[in-house]
C-alpha positions as a printed NumPy array, in Angstrom:
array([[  0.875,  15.669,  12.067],
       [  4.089,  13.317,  11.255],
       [  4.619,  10.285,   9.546],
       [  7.543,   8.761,  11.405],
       [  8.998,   4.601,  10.99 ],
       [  7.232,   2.55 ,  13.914],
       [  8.7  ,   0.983,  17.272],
       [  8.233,  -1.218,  19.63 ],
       [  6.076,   0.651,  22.055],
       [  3.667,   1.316,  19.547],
       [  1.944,  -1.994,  19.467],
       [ -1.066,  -1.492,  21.272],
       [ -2.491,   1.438,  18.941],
       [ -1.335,  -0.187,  15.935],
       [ -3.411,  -2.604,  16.929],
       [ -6.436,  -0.33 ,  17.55 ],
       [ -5.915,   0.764,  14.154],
       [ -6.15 ,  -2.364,  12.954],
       [ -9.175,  -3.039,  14.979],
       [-11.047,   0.291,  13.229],
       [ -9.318,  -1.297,   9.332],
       [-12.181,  -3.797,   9.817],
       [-12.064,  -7.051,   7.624],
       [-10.14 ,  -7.781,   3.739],
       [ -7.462,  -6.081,   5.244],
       [ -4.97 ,  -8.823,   5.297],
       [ -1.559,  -6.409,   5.736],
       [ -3.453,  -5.302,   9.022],
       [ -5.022,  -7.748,  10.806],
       [ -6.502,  -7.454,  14.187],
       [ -3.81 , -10.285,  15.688],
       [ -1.697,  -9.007,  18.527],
       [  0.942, -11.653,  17.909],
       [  0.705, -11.038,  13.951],
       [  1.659,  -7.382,  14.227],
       [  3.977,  -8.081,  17.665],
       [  6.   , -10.364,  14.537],
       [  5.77 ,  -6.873,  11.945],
       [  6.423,  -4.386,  14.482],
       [  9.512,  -6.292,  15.149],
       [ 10.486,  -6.893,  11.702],
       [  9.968,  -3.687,  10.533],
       [ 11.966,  -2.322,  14.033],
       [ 14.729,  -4.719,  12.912],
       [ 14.635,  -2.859,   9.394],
       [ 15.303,   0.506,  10.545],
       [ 17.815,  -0.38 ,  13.576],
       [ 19.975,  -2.125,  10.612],
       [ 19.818,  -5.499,  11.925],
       [ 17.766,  -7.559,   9.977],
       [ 19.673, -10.338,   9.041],
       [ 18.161, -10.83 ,   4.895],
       [ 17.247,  -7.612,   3.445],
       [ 14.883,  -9.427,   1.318],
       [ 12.83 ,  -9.714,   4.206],
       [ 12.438,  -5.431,   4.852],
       [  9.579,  -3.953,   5.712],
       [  9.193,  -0.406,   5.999],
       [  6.028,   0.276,   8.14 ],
       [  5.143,   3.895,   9.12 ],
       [  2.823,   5.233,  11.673],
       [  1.41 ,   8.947,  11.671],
       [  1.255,  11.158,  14.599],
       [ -0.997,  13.907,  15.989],
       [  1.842,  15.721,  17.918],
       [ -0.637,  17.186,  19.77 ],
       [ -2.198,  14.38 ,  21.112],
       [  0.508,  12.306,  20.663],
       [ -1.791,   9.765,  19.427],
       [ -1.395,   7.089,  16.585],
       [ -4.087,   7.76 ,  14.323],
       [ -2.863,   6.123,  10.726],
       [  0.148,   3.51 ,   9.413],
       [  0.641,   2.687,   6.249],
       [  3.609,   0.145,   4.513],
       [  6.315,  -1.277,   1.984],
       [  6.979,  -4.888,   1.926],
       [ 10.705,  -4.576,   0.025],
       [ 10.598,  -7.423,  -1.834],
       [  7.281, -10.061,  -2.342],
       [  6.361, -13.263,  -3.194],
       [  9.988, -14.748,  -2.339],
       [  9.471, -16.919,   0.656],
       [  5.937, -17.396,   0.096],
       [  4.323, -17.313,  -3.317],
       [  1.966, -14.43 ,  -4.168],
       [ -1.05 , -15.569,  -5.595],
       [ -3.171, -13.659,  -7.896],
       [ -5.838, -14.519, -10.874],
       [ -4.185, -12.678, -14.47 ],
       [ -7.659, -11.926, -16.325],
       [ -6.921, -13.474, -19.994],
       [ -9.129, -13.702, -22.842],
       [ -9.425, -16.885, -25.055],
       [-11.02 , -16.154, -28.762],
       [-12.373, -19.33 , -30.726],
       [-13.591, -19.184, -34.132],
       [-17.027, -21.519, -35.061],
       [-16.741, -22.169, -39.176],
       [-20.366, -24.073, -38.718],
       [-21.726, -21.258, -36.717],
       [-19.577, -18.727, -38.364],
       [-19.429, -17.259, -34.965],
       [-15.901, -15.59 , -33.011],
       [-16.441, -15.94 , -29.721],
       [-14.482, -13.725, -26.449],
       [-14.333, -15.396, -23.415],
       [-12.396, -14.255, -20.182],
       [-10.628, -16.644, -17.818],
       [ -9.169, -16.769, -14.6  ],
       [ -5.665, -18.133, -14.461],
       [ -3.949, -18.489, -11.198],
       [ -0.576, -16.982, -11.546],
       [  2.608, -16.09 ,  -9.368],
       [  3.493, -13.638, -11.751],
       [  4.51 , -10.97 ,  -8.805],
       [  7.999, -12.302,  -7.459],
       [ 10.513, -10.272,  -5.848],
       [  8.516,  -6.958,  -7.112],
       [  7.942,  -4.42 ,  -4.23 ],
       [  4.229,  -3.688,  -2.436],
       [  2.52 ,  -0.848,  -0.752],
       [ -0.229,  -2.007,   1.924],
       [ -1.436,  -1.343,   5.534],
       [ -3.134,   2.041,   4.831],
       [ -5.166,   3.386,   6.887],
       [ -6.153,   6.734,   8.48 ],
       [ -8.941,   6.774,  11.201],
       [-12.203,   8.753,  10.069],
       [-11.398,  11.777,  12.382],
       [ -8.505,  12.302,  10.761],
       [ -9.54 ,  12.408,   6.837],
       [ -9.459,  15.692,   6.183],
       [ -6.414,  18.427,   5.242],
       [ -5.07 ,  15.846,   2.793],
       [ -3.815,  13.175,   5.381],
       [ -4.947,  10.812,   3.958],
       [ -3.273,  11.467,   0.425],
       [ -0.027,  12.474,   2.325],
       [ -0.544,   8.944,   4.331],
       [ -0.343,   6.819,   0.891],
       [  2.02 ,   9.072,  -1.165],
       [  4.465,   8.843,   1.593],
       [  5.651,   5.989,   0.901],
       [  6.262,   6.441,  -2.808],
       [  8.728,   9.465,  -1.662],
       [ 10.404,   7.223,   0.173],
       [ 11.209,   4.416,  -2.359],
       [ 12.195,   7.366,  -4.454],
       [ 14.256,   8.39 ,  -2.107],
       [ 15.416,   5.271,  -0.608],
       [ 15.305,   4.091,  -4.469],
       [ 18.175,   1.663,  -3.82 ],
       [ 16.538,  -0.622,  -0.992],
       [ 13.619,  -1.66 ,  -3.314],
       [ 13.066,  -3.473,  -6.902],
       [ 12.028,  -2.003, -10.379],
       [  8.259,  -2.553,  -9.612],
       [  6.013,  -1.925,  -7.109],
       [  2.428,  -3.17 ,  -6.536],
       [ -0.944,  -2.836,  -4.127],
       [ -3.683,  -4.555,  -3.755],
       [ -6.562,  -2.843,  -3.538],
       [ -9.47 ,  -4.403,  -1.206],
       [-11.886,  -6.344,  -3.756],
       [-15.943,  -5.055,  -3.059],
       [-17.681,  -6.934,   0.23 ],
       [-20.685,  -5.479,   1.734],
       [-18.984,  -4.917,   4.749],
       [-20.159,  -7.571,   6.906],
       [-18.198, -10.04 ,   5.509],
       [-20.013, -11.26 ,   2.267],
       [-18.18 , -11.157,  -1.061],
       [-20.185, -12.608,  -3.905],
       [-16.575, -13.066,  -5.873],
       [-15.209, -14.908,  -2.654],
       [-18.678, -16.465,  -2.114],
       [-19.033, -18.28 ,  -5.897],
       [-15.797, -19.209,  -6.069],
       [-13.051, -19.741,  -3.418],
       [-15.7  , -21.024,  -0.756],
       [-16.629, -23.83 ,  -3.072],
       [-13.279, -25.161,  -2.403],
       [-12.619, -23.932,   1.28 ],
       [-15.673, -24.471,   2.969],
       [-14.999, -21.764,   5.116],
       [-16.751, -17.977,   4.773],
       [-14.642, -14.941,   3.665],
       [-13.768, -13.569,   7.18 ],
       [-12.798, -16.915,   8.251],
       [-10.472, -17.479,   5.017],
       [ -9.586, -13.808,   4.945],
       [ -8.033, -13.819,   8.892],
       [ -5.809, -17.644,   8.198],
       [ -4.265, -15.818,   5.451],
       [ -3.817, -12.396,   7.514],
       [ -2.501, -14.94 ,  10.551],
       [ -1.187, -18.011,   9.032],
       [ -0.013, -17.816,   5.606],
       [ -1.476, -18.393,   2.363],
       [ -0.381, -21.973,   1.593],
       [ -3.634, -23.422,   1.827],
       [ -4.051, -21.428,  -1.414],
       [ -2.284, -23.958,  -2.909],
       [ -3.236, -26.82 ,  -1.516],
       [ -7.223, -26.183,  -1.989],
       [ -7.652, -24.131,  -4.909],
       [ -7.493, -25.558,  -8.616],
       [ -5.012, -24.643, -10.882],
       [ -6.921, -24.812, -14.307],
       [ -8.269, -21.578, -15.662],
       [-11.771, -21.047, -14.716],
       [-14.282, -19.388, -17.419],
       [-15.969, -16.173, -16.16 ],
       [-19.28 , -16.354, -17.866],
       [-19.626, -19.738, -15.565],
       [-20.065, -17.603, -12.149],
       [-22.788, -15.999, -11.431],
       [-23.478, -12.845, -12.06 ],
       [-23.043, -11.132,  -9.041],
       [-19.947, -12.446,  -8.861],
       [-18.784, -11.297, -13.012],
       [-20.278,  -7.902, -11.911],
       [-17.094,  -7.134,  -9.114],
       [-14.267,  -8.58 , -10.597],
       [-11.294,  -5.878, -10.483],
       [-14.295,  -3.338,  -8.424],
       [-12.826,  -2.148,  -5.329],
       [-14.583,  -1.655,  -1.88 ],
       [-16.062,   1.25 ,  -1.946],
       [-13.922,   2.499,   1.199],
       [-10.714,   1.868,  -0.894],
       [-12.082,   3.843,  -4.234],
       [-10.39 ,   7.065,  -3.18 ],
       [ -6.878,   5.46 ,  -3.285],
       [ -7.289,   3.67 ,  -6.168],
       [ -7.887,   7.09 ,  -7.818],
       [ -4.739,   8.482,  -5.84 ],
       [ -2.72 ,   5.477,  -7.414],
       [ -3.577,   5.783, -10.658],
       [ -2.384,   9.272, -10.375],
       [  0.65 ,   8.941,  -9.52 ],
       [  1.122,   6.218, -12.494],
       [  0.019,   2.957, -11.468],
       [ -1.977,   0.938, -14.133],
       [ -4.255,  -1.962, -13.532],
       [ -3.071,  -4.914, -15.753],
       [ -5.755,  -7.494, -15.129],
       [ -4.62 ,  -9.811, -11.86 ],
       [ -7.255,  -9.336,  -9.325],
       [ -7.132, -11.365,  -6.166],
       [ -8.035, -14.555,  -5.438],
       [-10.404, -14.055,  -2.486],
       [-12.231, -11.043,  -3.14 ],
       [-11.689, -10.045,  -6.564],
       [-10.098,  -6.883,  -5.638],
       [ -7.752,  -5.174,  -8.342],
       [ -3.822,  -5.213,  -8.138],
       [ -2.307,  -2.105,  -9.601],
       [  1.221,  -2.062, -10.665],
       [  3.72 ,   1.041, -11.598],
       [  7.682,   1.128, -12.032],
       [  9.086,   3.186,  -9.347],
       [ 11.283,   4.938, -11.49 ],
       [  8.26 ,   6.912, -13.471],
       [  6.203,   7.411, -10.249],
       [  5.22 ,  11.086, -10.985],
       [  6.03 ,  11.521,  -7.078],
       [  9.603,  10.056,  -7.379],
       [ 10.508,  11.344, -11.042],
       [  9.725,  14.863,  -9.121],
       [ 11.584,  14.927,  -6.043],
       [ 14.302,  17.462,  -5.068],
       [ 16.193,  17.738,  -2.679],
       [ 17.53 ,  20.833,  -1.362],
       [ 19.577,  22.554,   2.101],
       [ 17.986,  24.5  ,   4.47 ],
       [ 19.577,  28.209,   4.448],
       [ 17.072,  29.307,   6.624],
       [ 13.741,  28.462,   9.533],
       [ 11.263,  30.99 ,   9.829],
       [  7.7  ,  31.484,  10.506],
       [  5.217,  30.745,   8.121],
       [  4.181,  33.177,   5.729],
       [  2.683,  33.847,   2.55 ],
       [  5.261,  33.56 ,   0.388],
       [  5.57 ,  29.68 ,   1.389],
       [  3.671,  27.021,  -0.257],
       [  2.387,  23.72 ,   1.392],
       [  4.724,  20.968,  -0.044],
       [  5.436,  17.283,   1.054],
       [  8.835,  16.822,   3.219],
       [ 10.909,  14.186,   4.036],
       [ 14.392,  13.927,   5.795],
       [ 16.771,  12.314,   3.705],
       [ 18.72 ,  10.682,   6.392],
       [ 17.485,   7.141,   6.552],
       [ 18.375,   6.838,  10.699],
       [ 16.343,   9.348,  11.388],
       [ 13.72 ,   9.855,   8.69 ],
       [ 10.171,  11.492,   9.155],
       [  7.77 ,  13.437,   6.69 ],
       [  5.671,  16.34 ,   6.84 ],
       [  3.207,  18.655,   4.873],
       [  4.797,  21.574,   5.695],
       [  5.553,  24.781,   4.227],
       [  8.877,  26.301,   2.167],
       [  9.912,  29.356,  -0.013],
       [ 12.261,  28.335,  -2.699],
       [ 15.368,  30.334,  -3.631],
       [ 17.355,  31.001,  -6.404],
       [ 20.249,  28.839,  -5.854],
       [ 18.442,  25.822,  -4.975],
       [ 18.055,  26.659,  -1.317],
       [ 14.781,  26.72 ,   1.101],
       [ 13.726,  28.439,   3.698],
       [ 11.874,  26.38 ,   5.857],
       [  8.772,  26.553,   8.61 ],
       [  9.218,  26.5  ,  11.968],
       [  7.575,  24.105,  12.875],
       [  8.153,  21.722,  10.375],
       [ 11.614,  21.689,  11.25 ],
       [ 11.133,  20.794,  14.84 ],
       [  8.725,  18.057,  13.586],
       [ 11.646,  16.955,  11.243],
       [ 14.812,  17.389,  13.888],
       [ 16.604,  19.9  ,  11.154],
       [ 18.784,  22.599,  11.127],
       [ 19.823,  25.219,   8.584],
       [ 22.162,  23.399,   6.285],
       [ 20.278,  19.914,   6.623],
       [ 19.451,  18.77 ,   2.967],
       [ 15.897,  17.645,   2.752],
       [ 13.21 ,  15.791,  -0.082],
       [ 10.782,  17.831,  -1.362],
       [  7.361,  16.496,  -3.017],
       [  4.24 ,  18.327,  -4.395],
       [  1.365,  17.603,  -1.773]])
């Protein structure tokens, strides 16, 4: 398996994996012409000829070499919420004081914020069921946090991801249900695909702006605010790992929770090395499994693949990670705990 920067010709199984991602996946929809427009943008990114860099997007596909089948992608949008605002509900808490009760009361509220502008964000994960197993999955989402670190200088001081908000998998979300639909008219999938496809400005245009108290929904709805889909639980965990913290803004359709880290103290990126290749061998038990990434940014790919460290801050490498990787002895590459 390798995790290598998509292209053109890789449309039509992007597209089945976006077909098995299923719905509340809105960095992945199901839209040939939707992902036609990422592919290229993200093909545009890599070649160096995107015209605003603001606009980057780093989207990566992994590989069975074997099969030479797509069977994961995952993403970095560079920058958010620039073009487009990015909107999210911040989860703040009003206390008011009764002197003829001689009551202080708590009550949470949902404010509609653009707080997240210009702040990077991870999305588009996904790994096909066959395939979760041997810590793909993990290596799938940590990926791109190596990168940034790597790449440090093509992104901003924060990063983000939205985690997918709880649904019951057919396409009913009791957050979404008591509260956005009032004002749409539309169900979840419906609402869910225009903003995958379209855009979000009907956001703006539909939705009110006042704060809206939580103890008035109902309590289905209370009872999955910031709860993830059960599906997405796993990286949550993985996220919060690696440093990111939830700070209250959930999203607006589904009530899913938006963590948030600075790259900088990522445990991933505060721990990368880099180091040359003295030598390619065959595997053996004096190597140990480690994350690997090529540090040349024209022809990057990663690997879980296998090195012995040296005293003077060389590796020896596996052989077959470097022909996965295109290196040679004296090639400097990233190294990351898997």
């Amino acid at each position: 398996m390798y995790i290598r920067p998509v292209t053109r010709d890789d449309l039509d199984a992007v597209l089945m994996i976006a077909r098995a991602a299923g719905i509340g996946m809105t960095s992945l929809p199901a839209d040939t012409e939707v992902l036609h427009e990422k592919i290229e943008r993200a093909a545009k990114t890599f070649d160096m000829s995107l015209k605003n860099p603001e606009d980057a997007l780093y989207f990566f596909v992994m590989e069975d070499e074997e099969t030479q089948q797509i069977v994961g992608t995952c993403g970095i949008e560079a920058f958010v919420g620039l073009r487009r605002p990015m909107f999210s509900y911040k989860i703040i808490t009003v206390t008011r004081h009764s002197e003829t009760l001689n009551k202080l009361v708590r009550n949470e509220m949902l404010h509609m914020v653009n707080d997240y502008t210009g702040v990077s964000e991870i999305g588009s994960l996904f790994l096909l069921p066959e395939y979760r197993r041997d810590r793909l999955g993990r290596f799938l989402s940590r990926m791109r946090l190596q990168f940034m670190g790597i790449f440090r200088e093509r992104f901003g001081e924060k990063v983000i991801a939205e985690i997918r908000g709880w649904h019951d998998g057919k396409g009913n979300s009791p957050f979404y249900d008591s509260l956005a639909k009032n004002f749409f008219h539309i169900d979840f999938t419906e609402a869910d695909w225009i903003c995958a496809t379209q855009g979000n400005r009907f956001i703006s245009e539909l939705m009110p702006t006042y704060p809206i108290y939580v103890d008035l929904l109902p309590i289905e709805a209370q009872n999955v605010i910031g709860v993830p889909y059960v599906n997405s639980e796993p990286a949550k965990a993985m996220l919060e790992r690696e440093g990111f913290k939830f700070n209250k803004y959930v999203d607006v359709f589904d009530g899913g929770p938006t963590l948030e880290a600075d790259i900088d103290n990522l445990r991933i990126v505060r721990d990368i090395i880099r180091a040359p290749i003295r030598a390619i061998v065959a595997q053996n038990d004096d190597m140990h499994r480690k994350m690997l990434m090529t540090t040349e940014f024209a022809r990057l790919r990663a690997v879980l693949g296998w090195i012995e460290e040296h005293e003077d801050g060389s590796i020896s490498l596996d052989r077959h990670s470097a022909e996965l990787l295109h290196l040679h002895i004296g090639d400097v590459i990233a190294i990351s705990g898997a």
